[in-house]
MITI-129504 format. One record per residue: residue in three letters; x, y, z of N, C-alpha, C in turn. Coordinates in steps of 0.1 Angstrom, whole numbers, padded with zeros to 4 digits, always signed. Atoms other than C-alpha are relative to their C-alpha. Last residue first. Layout:
ALAXYZXYZXYZ
...
REM end
This chain:
UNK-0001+0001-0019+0428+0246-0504+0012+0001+0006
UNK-0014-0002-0006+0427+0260-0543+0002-0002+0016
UNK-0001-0001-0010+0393+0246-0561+0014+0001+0006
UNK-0015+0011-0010+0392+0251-0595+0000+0007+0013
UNK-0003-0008-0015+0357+0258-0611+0018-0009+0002
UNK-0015+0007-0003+0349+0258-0649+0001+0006+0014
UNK-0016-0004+0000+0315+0272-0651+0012-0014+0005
UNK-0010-0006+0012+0282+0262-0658+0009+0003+0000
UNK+0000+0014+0008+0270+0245-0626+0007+0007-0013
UNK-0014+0009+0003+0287+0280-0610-0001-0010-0008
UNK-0008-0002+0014+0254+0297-0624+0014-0011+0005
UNK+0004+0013+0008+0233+0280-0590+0008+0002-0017
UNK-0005-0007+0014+0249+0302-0570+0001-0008-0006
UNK+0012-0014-0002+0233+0296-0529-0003+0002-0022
UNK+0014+0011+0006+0253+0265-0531-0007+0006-0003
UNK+0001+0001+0007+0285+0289-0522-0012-0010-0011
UNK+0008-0010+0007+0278+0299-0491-0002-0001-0015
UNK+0014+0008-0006+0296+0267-0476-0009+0010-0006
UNK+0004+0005+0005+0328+0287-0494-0014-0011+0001
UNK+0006-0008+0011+0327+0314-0473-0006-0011-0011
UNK+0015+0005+0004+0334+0295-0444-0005+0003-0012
UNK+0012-0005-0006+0359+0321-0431-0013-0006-0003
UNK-0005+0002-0015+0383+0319-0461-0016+0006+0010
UNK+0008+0009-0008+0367+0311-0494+0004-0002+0013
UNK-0004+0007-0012+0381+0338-0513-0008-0005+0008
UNK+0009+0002-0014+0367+0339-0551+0006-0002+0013
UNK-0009+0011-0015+0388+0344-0581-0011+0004+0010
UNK-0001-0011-0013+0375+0355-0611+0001-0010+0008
UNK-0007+0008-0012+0381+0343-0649-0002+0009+0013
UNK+0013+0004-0002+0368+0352-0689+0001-0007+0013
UNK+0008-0002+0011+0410+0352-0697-0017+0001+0008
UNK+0006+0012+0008+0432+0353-0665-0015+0003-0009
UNK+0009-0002+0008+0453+0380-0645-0003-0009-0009
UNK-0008-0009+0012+0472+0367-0621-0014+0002-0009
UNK+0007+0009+0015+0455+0353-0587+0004+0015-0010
UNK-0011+0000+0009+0479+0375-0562-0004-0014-0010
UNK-0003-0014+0003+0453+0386-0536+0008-0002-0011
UNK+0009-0008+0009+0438+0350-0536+0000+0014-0008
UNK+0003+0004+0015+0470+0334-0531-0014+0008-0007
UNK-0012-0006+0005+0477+0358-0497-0007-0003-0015
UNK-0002-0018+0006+0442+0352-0487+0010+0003-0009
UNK-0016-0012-0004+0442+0314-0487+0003+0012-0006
UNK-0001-0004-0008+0411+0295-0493+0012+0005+0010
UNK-0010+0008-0010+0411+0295-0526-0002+0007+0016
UNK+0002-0003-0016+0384+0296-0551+0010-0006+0007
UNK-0009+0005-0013+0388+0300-0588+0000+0001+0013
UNK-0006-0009-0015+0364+0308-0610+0010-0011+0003
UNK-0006+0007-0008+0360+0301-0650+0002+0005+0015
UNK-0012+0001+0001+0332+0314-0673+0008-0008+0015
UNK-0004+0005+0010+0301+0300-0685+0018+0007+0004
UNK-0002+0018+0001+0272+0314-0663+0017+0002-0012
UNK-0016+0007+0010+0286+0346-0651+0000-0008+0001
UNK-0001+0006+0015+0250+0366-0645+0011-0005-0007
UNK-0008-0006+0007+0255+0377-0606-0008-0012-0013
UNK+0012-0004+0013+0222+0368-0590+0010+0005-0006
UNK+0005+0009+0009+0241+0347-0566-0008-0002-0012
UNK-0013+0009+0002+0268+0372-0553-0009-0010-0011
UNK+0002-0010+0013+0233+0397-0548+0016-0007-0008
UNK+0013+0000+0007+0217+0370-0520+0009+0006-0013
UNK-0001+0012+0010+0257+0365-0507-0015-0003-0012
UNK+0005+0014-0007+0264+0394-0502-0005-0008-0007
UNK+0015-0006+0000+0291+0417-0520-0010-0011+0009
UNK+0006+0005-0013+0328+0424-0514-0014-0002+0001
UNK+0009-0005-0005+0350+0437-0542-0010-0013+0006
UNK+0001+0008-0009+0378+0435-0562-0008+0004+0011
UNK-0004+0014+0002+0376+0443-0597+0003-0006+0015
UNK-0010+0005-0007+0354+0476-0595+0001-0018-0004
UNK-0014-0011+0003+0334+0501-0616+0010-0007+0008
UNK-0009-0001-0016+0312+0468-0619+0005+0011-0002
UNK+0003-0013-0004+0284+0464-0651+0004+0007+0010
UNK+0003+0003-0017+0291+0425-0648-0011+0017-0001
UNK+0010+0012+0000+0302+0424-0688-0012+0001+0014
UNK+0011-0011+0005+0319+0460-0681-0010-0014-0005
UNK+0006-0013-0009+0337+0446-0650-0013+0006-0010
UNK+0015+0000-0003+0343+0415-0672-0007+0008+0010
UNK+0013+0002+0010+0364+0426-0696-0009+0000+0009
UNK+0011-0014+0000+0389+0434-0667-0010+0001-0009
UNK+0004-0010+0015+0397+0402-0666-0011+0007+0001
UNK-0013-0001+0003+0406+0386-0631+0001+0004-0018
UNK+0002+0000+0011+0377+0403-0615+0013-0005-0010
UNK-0007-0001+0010+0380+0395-0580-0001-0004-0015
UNK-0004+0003+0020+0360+0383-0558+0005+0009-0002
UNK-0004-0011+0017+0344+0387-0522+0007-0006-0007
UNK-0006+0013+0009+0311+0366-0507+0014+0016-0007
UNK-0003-0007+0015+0295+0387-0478+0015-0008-0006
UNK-0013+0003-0002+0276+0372-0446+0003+0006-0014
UNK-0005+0006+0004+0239+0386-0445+0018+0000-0004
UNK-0013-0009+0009+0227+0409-0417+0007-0014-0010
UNK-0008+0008-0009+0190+0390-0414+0019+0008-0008
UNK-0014-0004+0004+0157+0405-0428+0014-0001+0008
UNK-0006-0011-0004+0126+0385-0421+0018+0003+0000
UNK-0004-0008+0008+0109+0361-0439+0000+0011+0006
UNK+0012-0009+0000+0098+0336-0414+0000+0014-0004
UNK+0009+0006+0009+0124+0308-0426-0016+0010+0000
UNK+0005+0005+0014+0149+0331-0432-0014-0008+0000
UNK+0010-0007+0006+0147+0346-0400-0001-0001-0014
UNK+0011-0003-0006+0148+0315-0377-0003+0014-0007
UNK+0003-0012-0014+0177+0306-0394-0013+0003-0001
UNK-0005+0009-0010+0184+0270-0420+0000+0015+0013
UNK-0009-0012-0007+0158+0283-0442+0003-0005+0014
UNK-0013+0001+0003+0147+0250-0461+0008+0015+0005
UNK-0005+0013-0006+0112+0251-0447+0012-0004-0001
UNK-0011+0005+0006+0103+0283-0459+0007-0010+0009
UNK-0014-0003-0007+0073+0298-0436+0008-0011-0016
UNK-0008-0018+0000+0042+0319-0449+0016-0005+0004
UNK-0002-0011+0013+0018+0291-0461+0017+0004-0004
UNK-0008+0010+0004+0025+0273-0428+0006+0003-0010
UNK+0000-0005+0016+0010+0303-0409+0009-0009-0013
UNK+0009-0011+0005+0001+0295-0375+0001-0001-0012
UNK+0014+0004-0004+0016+0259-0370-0008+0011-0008
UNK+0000+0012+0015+0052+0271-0388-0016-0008+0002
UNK+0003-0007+0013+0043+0300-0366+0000-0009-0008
UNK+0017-0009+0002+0037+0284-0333-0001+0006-0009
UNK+0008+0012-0006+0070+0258-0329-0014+0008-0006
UNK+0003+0007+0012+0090+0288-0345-0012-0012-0002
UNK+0008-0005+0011+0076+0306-0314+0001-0002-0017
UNK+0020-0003-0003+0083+0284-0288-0002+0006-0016
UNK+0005+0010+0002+0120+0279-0303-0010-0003+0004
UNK+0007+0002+0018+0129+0313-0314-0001-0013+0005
UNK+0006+0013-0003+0129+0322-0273-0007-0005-0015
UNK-0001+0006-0014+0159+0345-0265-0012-0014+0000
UNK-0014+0015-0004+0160+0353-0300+0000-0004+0008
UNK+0008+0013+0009+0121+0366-0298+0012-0007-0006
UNK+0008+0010+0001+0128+0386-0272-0002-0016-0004
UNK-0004+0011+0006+0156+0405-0279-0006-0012+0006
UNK-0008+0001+0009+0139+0436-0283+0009-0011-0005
UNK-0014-0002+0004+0120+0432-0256+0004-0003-0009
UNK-0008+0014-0008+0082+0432-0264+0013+0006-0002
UNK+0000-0008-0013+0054+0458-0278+0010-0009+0006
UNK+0002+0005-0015+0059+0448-0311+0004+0002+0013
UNK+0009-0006-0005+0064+0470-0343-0005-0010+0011
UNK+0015+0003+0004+0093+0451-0359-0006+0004+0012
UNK+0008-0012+0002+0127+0466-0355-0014+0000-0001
UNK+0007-0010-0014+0143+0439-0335-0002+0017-0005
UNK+0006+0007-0009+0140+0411-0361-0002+0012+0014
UNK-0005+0009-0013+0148+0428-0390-0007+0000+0014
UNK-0011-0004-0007+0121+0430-0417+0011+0001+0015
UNK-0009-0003+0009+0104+0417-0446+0011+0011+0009
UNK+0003-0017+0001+0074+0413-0430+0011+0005-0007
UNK-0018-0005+0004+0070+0374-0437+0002+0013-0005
UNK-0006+0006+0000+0032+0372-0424+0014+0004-0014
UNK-0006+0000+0014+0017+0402-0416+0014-0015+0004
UNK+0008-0012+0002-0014+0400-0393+0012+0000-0013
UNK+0016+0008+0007-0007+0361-0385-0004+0010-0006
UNK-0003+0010+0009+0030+0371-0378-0011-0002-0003
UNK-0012-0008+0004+0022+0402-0350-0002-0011-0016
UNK+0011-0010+0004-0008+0384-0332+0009+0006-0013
UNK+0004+0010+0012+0021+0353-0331-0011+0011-0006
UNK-0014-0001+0009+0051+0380-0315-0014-0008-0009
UNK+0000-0010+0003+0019+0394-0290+0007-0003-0015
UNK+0014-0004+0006+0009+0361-0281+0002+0009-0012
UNK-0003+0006+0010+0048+0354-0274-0014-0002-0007
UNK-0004-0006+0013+0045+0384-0255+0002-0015-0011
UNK+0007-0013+0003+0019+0372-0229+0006+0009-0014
UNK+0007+0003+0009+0033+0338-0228-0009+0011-0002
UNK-0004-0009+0011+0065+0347-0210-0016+0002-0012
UNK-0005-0011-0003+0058+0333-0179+0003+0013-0007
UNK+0007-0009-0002+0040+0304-0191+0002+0015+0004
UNK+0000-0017+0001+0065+0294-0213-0014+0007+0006
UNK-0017-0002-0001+0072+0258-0197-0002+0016+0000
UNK-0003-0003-0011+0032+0256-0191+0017+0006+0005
UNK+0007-0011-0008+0023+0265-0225+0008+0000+0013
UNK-0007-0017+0005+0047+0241-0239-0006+0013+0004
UNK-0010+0000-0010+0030+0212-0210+0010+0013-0007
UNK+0005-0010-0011-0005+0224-0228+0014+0000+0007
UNK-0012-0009-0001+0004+0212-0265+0006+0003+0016
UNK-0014+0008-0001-0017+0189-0277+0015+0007+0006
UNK+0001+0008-0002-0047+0208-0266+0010-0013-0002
UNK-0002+0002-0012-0035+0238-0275-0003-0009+0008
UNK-0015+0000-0008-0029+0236-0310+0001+0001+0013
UNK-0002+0013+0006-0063+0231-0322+0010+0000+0004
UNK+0006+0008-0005-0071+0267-0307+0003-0019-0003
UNK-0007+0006-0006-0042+0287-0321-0008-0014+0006
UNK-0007+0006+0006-0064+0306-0344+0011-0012+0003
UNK+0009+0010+0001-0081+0322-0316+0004-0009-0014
UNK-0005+0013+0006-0053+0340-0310-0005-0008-0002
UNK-0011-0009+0009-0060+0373-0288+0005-0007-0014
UNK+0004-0017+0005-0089+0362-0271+0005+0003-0013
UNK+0012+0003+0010-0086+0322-0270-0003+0016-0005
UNK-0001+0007+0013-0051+0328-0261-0012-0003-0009
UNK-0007-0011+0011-0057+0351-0235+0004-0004-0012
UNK+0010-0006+0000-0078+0325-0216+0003+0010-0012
UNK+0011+0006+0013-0056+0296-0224-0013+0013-0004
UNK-0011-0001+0015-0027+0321-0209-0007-0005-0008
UNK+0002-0021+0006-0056+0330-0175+0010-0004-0015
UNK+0014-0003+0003-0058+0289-0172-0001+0013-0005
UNK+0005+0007+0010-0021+0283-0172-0016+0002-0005
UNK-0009-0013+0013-0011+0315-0149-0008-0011-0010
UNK+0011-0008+0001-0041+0295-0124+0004+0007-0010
UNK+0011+0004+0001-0021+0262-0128-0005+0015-0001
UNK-0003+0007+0017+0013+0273-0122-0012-0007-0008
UNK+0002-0010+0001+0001+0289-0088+0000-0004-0019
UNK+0013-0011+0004-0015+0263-0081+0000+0009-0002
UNK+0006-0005+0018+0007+0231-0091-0008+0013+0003
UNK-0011-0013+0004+0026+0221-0058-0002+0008-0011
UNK-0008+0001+0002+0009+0188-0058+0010+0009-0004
UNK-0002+0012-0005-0015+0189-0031+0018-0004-0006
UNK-0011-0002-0009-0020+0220-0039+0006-0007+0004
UNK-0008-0008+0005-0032+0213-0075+0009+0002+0016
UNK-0007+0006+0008-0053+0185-0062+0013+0007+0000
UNK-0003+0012-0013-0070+0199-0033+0009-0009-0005
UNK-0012-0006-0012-0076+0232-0053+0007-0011+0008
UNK-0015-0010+0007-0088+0213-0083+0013+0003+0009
UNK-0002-0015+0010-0114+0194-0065+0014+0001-0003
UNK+0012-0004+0002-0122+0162-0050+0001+0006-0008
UNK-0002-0012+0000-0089+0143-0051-0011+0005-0002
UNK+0007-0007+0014-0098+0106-0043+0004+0018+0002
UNK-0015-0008-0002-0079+0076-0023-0006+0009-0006
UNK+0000-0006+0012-0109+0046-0020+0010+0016+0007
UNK-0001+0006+0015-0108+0015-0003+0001+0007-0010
UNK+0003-0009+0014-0086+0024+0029-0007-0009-0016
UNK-0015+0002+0007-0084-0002+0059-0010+0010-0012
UNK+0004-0005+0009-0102-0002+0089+0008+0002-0009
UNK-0013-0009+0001-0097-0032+0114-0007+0010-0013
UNK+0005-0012+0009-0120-0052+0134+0009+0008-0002
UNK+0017-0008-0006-0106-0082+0149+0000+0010-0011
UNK-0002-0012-0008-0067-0094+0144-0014+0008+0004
UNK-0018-0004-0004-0062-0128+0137-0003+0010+0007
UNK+0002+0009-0004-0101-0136+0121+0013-0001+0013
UNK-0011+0007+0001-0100-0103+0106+0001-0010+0010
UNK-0003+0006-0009-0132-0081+0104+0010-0011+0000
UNK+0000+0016+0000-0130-0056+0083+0000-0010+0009
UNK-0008+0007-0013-0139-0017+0084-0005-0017-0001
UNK+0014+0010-0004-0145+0005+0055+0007-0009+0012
UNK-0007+0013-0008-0125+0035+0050-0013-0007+0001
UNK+0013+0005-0008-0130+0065+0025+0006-0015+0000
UNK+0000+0015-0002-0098+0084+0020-0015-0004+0004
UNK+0013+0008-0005-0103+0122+0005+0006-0016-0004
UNK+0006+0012+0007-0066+0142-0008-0011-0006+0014
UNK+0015-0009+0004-0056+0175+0001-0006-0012-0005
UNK-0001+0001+0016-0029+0162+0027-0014+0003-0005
UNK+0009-0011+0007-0028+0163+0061+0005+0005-0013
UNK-0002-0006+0010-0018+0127+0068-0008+0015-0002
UNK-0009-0015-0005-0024+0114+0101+0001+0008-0009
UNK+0009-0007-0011-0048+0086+0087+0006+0012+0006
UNK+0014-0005+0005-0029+0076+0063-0007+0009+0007
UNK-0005-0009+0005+0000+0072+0084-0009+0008-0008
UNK-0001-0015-0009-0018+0053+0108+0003+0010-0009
UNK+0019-0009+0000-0030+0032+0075+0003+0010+0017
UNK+0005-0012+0011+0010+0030+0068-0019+0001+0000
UNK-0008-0011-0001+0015+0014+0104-0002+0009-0012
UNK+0006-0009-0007-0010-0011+0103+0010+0014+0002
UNK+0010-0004+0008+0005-0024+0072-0013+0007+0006
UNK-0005-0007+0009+0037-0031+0083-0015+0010-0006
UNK-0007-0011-0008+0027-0044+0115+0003+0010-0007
UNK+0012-0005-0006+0003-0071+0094+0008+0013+0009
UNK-0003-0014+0004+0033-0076+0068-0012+0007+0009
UNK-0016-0007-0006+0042-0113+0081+0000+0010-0004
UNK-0005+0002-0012+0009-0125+0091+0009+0006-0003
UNK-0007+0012-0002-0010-0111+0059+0004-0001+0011
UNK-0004-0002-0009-0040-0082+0058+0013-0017+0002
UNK+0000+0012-0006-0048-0071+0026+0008-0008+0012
UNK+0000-0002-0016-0044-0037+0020-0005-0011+0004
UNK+0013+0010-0008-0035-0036-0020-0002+0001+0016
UNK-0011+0013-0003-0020-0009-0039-0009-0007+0012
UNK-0010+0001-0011-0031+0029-0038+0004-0014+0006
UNK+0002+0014-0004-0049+0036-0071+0014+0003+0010
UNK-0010+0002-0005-0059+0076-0069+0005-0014+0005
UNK+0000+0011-0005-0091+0087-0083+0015-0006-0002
UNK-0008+0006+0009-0095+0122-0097+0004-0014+0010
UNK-0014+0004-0006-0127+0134-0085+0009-0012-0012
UNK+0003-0001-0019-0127+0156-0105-0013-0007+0002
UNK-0010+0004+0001-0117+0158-0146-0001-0010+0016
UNK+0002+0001-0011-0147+0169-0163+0014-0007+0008
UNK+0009+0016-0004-0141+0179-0196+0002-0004+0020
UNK+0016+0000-0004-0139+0215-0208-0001-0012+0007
UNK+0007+0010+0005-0111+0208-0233-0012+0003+0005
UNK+0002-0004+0012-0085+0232-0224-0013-0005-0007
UNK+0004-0016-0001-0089+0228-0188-0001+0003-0011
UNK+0014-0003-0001-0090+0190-0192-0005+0011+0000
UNK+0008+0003+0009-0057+0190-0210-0016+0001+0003
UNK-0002-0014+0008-0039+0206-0180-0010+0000-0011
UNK+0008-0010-0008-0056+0178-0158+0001+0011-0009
UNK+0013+0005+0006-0041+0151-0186-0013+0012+0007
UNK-0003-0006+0021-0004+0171-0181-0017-0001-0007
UNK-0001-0014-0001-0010+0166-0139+0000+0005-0017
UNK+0011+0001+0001-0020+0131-0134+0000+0015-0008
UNK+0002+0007+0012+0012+0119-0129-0011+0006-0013
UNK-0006-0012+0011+0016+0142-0103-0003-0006-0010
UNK+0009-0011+0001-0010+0123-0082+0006+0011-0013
UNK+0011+0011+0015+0012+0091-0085-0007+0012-0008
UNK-0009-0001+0012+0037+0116-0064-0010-0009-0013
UNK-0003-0014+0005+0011+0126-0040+0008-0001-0013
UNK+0013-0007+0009-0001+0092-0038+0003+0011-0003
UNK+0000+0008+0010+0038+0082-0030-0011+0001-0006
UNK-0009-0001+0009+0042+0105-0002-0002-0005-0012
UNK+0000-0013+0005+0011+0099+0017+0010+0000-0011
UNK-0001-0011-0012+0020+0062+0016-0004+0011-0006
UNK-0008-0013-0003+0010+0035-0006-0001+0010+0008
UNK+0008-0012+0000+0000+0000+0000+0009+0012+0000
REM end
């Protein structure tokens, strides 16, 4: 049979399916609490009058109802047949849940207001609620924000929301979780950052080159041959068909010689992992210099 202790902890068990009843409406109370057998043997009868004292001492928010047996050994004895949480409060306090419970009720509240779009998501969801219940007033605010314009086209801490500024890095993993939900449409599934996939503007890394024929500054439309650009406007260059070179060694890159229909690339710094982005290379002659 179990002890105080040990219903309380069964009791927690209970706790993610209780969250779900508040979203749901469904009745949840009383919650019924299996506590293991009380049958009376010779060699655990001391044992087992001792945890029904304990029972019985117990101030705890949980309801015992006793019946009384008669035992051929030991006479009339009362032993627990039922363990039951009545209510909420008796539950929740029981297991340390009430404050963390009442923020969860008022977050489903503000969520049906503010976000009623989220509804179908909260029901599988309720222990992510509970993690960020603390915060869950602005992460309303970041999804109200996204469902109104989805991919705004700009950086992350200029957008018109009432929230810290670095908010929504501090917690891009709730609210990727709730936009790729909200607005599925709106996200890019192959953007490996949180603001590529929900089109917002991000300082992009910069690809430089070298023009190793001056031809092709006025091919390009460049007034320069060595030069620094990102990687979006690197990939809309127009030089299918001629030759690069990419080395990851500054010195060599600075002292690529002058070459026919030809530009040199430095790949120091990762650079070259950027380079998938520029779908013209398939056409070109590439040599790789490591």
């Amino acid at each position: 049979m179990f002890g105080p202790a040990q219903i309380v902890r069964r009791a927690l068990r209970s706790y993610p399916a209780y969250l779900r009843s508040v979203i749901t409406g469904t009745t949840f109370f009383p919650l019924v609490i299996p506590f293991g057998k009380t049958s009376i043997r010779d060699a655990d009868y001391e044992t087992l009058r001792r945890e029904i004292s304990e029972l019985k001492a117990a101030e705890t928010g949980f309801t015992i109802e006793w019946t009384e047996k008669n035992d051929r050994r030991w006479g009339r004895q009362q032993f627990p047949t039922k363990v039951y949480f009545a209510t909420a409060e008796d539950f929740l306090s029981s297991i340390g849940k009430l404050r963390e419970a009442e923020l969860f009720a008022r977050n489903v509240s503000a969520t049906r207001l503010q976000c009623p779009e989220m509804e179908e998501w909260l029901a599988g969801n309720a222990l992510r609620m509970v993690d960020n219940g603390e915060i869950w007033e602005d992460v309303l605010k970041v999804c109200r924000y996204f469902l109104d314009n989805p991919n705004p086209g700009r950086y992350v801490r200029e957008l018109p929301i009432a929230i810290d500024t670095k908010f929504i890095q501090r917690n891009e993993g709730i609210l990727a979780n709730l936009l790729t939900y909200l607005i599925p449409e709106a996200v890019d599934r192959e953007g490996a950052s949180f603001e590529k996939k929900f089109g917002l503007l991000f300082d992009q890394p910069l690809i430089r080159f070298r023009l190793l024929d001056e031809a092709l500054a006025t091919r390009f439309g460049l007034d320069f041959t060595d030069l620094a650009v990102l990687v979006d406007q690197f990939a809309g260059l127009q030089a299918k068909g001629i030759s690069v070179v990419i080395t990851e060694n500054k010195m060599n890159f600075l002292t690529l010689p002058a070459l026919p229909n030809s530009i040199g690339i430095w790949g120091g710094g990762g650079a070259v992992s950027l380079l998938s982005k520029c779908r013209w290379l398939h056409s070109c002659q590439v040599v790789y210099w490591g």
